[in-house]
SEFISE-327447 format. One line per field, with one value per residue (C-alpha): residue in three letters; residue number from 0; x, y, z. Coordinates in steps of 0.1 Angstrom, whole numbers, padded with zeros to 4 digits. Each point is the difference from the previous one (the first is absolute). Layout:
kolti	ALA  ...
guza	NUM  ...
xx	X  ...
yy	Y  ...
zz	Z  ...
//
This chain:
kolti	UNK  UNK  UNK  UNK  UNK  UNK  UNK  UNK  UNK  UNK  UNK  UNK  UNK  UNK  UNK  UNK  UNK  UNK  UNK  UNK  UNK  UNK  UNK  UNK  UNK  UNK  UNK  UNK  UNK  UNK  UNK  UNK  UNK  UNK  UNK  UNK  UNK  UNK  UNK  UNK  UNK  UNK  UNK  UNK  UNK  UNK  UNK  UNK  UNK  UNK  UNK  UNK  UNK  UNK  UNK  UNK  UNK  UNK  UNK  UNK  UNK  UNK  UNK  UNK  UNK  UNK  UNK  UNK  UNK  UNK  UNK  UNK  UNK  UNK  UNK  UNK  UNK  UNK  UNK  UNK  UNK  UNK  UNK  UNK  UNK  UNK  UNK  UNK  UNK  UNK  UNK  UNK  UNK  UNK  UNK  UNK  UNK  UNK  UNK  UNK  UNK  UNK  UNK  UNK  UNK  UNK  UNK  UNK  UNK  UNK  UNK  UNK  UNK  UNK  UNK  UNK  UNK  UNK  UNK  UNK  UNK  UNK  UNK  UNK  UNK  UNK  UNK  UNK  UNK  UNK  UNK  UNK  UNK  UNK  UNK  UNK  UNK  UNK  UNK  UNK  UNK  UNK  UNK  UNK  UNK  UNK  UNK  UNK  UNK  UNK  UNK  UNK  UNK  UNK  UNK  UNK  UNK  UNK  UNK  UNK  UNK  UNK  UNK  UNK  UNK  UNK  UNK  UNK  UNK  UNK  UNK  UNK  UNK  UNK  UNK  UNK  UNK  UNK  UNK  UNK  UNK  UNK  UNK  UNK  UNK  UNK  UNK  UNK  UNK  UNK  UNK  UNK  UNK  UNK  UNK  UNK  UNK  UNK  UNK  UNK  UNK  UNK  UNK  UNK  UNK  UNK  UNK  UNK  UNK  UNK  UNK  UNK  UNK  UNK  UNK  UNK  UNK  UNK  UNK  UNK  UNK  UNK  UNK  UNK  UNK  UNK  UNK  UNK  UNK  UNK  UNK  UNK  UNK  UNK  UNK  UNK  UNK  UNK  UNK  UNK  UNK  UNK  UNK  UNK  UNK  UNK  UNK  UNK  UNK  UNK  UNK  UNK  UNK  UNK  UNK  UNK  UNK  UNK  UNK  UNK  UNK  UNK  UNK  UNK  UNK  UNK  UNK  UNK  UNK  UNK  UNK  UNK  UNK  UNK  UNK  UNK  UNK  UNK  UNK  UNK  UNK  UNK  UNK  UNK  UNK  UNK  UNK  UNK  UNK  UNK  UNK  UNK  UNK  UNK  UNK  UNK  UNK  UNK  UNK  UNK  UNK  UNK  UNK  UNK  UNK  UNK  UNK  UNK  UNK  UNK  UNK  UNK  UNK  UNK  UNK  UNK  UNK  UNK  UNK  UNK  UNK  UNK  UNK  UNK  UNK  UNK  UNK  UNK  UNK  UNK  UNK  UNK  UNK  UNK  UNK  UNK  UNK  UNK  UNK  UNK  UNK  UNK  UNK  UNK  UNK  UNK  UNK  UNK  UNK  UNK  UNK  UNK  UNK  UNK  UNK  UNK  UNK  UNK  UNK  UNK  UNK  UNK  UNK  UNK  UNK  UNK  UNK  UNK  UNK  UNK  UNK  UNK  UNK  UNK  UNK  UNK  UNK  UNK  UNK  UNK  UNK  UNK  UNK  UNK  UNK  UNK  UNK  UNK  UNK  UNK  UNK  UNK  UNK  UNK  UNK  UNK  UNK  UNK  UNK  UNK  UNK  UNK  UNK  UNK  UNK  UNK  UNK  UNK  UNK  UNK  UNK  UNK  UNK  UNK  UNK  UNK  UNK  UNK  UNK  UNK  UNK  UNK  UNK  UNK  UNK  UNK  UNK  UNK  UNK  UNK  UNK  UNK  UNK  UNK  UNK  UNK  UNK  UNK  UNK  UNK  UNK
guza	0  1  2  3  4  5  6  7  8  9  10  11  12  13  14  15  16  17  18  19  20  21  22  23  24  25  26  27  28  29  30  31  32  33  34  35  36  37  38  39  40  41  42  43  44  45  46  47  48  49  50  51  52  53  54  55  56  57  58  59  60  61  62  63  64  65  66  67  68  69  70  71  72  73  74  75  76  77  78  79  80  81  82  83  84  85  86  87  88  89  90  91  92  93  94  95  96  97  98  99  100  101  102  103  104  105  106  107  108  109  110  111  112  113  114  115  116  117  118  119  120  121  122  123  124  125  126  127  128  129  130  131  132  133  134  135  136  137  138  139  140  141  142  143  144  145  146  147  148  149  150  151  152  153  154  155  156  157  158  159  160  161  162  163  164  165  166  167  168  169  170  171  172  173  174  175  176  177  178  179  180  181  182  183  184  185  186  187  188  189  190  191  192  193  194  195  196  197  198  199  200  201  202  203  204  205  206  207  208  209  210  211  212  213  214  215  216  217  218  219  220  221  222  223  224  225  226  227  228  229  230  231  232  233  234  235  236  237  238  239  240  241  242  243  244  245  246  247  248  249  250  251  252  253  254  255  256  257  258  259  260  261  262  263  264  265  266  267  268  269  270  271  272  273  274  275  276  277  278  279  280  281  282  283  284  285  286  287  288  289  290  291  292  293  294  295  296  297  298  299  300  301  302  303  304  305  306  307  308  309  310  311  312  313  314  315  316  317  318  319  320  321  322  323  324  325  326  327  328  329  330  331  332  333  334  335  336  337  338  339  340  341  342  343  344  345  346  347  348  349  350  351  352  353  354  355  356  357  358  359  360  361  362  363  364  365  366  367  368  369  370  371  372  373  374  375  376  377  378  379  380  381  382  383  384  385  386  387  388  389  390  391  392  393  394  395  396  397  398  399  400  401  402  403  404  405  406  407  408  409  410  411  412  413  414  415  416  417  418  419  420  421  422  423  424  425  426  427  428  429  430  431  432  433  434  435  436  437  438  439  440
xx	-0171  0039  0012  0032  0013  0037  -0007  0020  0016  0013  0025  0000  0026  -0014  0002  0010  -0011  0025  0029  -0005  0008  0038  0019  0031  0029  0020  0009  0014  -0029  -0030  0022  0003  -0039  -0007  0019  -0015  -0035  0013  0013  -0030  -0018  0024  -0006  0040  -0007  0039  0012  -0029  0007  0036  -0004  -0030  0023  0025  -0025  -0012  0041  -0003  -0027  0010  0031  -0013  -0030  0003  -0019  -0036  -0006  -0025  0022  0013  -0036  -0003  0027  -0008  -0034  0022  0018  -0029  -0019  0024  0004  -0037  -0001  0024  -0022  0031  -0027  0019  0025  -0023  -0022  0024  0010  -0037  -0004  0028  -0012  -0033  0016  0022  -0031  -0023  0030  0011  -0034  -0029  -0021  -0022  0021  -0009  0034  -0006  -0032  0023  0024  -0032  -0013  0034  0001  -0034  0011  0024  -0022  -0023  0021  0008  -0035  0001  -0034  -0009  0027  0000  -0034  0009  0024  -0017  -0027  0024  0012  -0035  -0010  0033  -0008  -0039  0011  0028  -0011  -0032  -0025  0000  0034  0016  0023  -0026  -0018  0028  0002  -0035  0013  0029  -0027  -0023  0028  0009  -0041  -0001  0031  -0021  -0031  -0017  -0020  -0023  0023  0025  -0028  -0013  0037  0007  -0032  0011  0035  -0011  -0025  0028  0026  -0028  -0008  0034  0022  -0027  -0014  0026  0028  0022  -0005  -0036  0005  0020  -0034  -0015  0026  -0003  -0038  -0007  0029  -0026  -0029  0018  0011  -0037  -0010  -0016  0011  -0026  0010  0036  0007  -0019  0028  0026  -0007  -0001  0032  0017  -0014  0008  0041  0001  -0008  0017  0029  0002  -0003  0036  -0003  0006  -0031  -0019  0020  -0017  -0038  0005  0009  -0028  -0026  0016  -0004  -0039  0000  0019  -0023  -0029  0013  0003  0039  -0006  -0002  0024  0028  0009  -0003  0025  0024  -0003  0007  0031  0006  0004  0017  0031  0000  -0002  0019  0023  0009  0008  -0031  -0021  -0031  0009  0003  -0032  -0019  0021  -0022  -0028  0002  0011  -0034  -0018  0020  -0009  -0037  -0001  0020  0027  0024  0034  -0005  -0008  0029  0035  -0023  -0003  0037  0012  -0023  0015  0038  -0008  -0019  0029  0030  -0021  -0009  0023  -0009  -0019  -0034  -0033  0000  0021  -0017  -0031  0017  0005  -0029  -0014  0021  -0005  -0036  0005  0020  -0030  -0024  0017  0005  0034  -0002  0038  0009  -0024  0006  0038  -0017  -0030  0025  0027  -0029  -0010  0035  0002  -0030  0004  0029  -0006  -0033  -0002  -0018  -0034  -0006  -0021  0017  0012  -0033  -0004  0033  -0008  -0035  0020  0024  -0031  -0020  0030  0000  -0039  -0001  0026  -0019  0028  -0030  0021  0027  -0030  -0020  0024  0008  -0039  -0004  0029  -0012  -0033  0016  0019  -0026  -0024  0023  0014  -0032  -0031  -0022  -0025  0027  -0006  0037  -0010  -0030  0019  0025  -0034  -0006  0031  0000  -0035  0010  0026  -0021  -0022  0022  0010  -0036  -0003  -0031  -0016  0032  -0002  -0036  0006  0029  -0016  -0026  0016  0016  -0033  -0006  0029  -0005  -0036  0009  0025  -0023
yy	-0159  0010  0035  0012  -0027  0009  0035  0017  0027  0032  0021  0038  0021  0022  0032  0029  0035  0025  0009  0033  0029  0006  0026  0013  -0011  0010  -0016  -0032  -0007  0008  -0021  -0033  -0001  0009  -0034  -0019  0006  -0010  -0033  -0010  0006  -0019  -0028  0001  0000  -0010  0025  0025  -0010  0010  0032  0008  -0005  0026  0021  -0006  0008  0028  0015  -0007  0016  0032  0007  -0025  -0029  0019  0020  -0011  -0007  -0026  -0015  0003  -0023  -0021  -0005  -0011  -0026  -0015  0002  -0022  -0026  -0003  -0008  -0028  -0014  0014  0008  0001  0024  0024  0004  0017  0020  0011  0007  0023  0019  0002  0013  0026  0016  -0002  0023  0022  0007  -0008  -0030  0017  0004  -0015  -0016  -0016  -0016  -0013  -0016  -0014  -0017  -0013  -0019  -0014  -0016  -0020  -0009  -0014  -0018  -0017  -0006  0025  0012  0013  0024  0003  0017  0023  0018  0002  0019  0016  0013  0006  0025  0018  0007  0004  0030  0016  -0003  -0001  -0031  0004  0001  -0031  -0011  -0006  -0023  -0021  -0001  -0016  -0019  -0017  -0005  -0020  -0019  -0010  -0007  -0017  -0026  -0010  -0007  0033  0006  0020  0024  0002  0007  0034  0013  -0010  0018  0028  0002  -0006  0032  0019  -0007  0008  0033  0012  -0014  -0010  -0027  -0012  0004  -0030  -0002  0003  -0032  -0017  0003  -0014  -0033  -0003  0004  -0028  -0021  -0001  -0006  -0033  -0011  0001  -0017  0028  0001  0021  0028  -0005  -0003  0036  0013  -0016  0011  0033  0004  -0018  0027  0029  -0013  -0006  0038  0011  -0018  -0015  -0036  -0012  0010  -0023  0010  -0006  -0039  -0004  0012  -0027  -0028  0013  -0006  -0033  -0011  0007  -0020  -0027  -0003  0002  -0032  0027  -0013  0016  0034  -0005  -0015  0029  0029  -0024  -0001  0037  0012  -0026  0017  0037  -0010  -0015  0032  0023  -0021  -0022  -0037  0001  0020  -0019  0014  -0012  -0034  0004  0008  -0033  -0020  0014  -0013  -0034  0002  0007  -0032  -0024  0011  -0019  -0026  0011  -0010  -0004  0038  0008  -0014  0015  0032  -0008  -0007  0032  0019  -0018  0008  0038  -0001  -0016  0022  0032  -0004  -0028  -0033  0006  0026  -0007  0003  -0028  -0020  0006  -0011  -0030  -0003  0007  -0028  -0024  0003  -0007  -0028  -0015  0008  -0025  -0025  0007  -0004  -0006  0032  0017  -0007  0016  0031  0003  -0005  0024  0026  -0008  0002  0035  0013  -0008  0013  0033  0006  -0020  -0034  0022  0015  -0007  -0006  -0027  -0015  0001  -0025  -0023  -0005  -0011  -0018  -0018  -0006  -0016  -0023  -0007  -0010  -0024  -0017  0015  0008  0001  0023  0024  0005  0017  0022  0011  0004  0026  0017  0002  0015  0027  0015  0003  0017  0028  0000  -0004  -0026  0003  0007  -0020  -0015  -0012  -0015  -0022  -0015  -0007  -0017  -0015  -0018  -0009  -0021  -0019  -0010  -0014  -0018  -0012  -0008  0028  0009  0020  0019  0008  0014  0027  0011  0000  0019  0026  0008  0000  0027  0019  -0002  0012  0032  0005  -0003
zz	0022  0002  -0015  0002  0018  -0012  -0002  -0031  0022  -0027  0007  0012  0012  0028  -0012  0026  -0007  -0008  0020  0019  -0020  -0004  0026  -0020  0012  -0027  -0035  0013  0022  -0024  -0028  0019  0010  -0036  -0003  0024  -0019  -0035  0013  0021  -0033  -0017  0024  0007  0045  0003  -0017  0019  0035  -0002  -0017  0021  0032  -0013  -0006  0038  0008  -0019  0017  0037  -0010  -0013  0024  0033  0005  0012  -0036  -0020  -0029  0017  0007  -0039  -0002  0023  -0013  -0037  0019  0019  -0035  -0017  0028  0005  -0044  0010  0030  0021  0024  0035  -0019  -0010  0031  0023  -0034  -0003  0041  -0001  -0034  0024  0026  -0016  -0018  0033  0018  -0032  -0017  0029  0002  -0023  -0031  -0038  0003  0034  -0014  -0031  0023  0024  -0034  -0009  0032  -0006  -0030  0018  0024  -0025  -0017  0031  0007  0031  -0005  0030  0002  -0039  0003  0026  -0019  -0029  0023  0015  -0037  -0015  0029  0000  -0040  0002  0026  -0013  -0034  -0002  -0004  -0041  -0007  -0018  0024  0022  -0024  -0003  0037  -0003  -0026  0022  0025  -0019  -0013  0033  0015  -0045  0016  0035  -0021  0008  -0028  0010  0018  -0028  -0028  0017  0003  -0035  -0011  0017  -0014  -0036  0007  0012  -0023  -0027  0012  0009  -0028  -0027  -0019  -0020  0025  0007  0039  -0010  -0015  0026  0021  -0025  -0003  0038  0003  -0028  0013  0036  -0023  -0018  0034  0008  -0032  -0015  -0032  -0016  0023  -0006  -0036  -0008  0027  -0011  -0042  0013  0015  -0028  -0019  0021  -0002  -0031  -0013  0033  -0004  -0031  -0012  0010  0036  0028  0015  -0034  0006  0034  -0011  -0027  0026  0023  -0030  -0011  0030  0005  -0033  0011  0031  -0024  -0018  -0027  -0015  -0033  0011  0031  -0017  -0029  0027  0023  -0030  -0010  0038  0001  -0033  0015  0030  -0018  -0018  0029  0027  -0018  -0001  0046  0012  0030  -0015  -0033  0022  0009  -0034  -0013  0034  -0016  -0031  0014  0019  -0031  -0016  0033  0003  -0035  0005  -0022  0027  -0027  -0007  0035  0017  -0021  0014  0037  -0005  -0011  0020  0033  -0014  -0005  0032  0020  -0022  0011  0035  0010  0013  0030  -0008  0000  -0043  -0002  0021  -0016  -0034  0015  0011  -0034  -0017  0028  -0009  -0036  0009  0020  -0024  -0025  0031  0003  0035  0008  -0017  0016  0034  0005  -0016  0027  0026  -0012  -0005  0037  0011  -0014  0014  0033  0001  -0016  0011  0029  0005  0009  -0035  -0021  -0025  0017  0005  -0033  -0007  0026  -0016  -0029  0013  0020  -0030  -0016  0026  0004  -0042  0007  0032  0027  0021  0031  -0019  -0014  0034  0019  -0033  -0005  0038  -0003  -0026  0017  0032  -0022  -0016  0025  0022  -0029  -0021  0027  0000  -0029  -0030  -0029  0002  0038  -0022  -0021  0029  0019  -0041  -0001  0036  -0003  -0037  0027  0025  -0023  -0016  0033  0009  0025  -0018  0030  0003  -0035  0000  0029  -0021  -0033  0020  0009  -0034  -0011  0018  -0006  -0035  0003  0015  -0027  -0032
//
């Protein structure tokens, strides 16, 4: 039996730890990257970018080009191309923050480990695992040395790890650093702290990935909890809690409970963000999820819609959000049979990613299984094959063998070529997924 054939893909903007702490320049200097921080909150990365590239001409100015300041700097700018997907932009941005540290403050530094995780980021958004997860080791031994192996910037160095072993379909590996970081964070910062509760999101958000539900929903109660006394119940963080524990209701089949806590978070993030916000984009998807998974699809799809304008006013045309959006409303678009409509979406979402990401990603995988499946429902066998054979290819390569997305290509082509009466074909396929998805429960 199919799942997720045309996986619901929700939005995320990768978040970047902190800047390095500021090296005072002088007035002008400290005011513009005071700037630079309001508007990436605000969601406003035009405006950002060029204020965040005074700043950098500020800084050069003052100290030279090898001060630290001017890695700080540097570091902003790379931040805000890497929130628009402007990912060949902000890796030389990133390398020479990295370098300027490694020469001013020793390859040993707190801020040098900062700047080692900033560049992981990147990488994984690009799918660059391999040297993703050297970084982040890289980053996590710097910290466990110079600050010891309890403090909390060392669990969310653990925390960045998992994510990273959570995206390869590493359970395993990423549930013991998670463990770890939640025990950390508790005993250094407290119970009820708010990065206590991040932890908590990320370890649950493994555990529904897994199926587990009845280990994620305690997880995920508690850190709503713990943000709503830190933080108070408006709180963009409070918003994302509420999605994560819709959406363990949605997968339950659960729509009563998912769909008010969907509503309330798009409720606080139009308050806090405003009407242009990409993560207000992305709480709207949500909700239009909610609305598809029902069948509701003439209050899903004015959703999809706005949530795809936002998405494209915010980031511009070419990002990996937007082509999820499409994505998501090419999907909804299929789902009611729509298949002509659909079709110019799946390909303009394909278009972007390979182009953005580059035509090994998985993300990419993940549109041309779409785009394939389109195809196979409408009997274009010979239009589908090549698609599903793609998509195959992709994710064995950036994922490993055994992941359970490699599981449901191997699904996928297997459903062809028995529709093509290649039955034995079929069976070693449908074999092997079997197999996958036996290690995986």
């Amino acid at each position: 039996m199919m799942t997720n054939i045309l996986k619901t893909m929700l939005m995320a903007a990768a978040l970047l730890l902190p800047a390095a702490p500021a090296y005072s320049q002088g007035i002008e200097w400290e005011t513009l990257n005071d700037e630079v921080v309001r508007l990436r909150r605000a969601g406003k990365y035009d405006r950002a970018v060029v204020v965040a590239q005074k700043a950098l001409q500020v800084a050069e100015a003052n100290v030279g080009p090898d001060h630290p300041a001017v890695a700080t700097s540097l570091n902003n700018l790379a931040s805000l191309y890497n929130d628009q997907g402007q990912y060949t932009q902000a890796e030389p941005l990133h390398k020479r923050a990295l370098a300027i540290y490694e020469k001013a403050l020793g390859a040993d530094h707190p801020d040098v480990a900062t700047s080692l995780n900033n560049l992981a980021v990147l990488y994984n958004a690009q799918a660059r695992y391999s040297k993703a997860e050297s970084l982040h080791k890289r980053a996590l031994a710097i910290r466990e040395k110079v600050l010891g192996p309890d403090h909390p910037d060392v669990a969310t160095c653990l925390n960045n790890l998992a994510e990273l072993y959570h995206a390869q379909g590493k359970y395993a590996e990423a549930e013991s650093l998670l463990k770890r970081a939640v025990n950390i964070a508790e005993a250094s910062l407290g119970a009820q702290n708010p990065k206590v509760a991040t932890c908590l999101s990320n370890l649950a958000d493994l555990y529904l990935k897994q199926g587990k539900h009845a280990e994620a929903r305690p997880l995920y109660q508690r850190a709503l909890a713990i943000r709503e006394k830190a933080l108070g119940s408006k709180h963009r963080d409070v918003a994302t809690s509420l999605d994560d524990l819709a959406t363990l209701y949605l997968t339950l089949g659960q729509y009563a409970q998912a769909e008010p806590l969907f509503k309330r978070s798009l409720e606080i993030y139009e308050e806090a963000l405003g009407p242009g916000h990409r993560d207000l984009a992305a709480s709207l998807n949500n909700v239009a999820m909610c609305y598809k998974t029902q069948g509701e699809y003439a209050r899903a799809e004015p959703l999809y819609e706005r949530s795809l304008a936002i998405t494209q006013s915010a980031v511009g045309a070419f990002h990996p959000d937007v082509a999820a959006c499409l994505n998501n409303l090419g999907g909804l678009f299929y789902a009611q049979g729509r298949y002509a409509q659909a079709e110019p979406l799946f390909k303009r979402s394909l278009a972007i990613g390979e182009k953005v990401l580059g035509p090994k990603h998985p993300a990419v995988a993940t549109n041309l299984n779409n785009l394939a499946f389109l195809y196979f429902v409408q009997a274009q066998y010979s239009r589908a094959e090549p698609l599903f054979m793609r998509s195959l290819a992709i994710r064995e390569t950036a994922l490993g063998p055994d992941h359970p997305d490699v599981a449901q290509s191997l699904e996928n082509l297997a459903l062809l070529y028995r529709q093509t009466n290649r039955v034995e074909n079929a069976q070693k396929l449908e074999a092997r997924a079997a197999r996958i998805r036996a290690v995986q429960r």
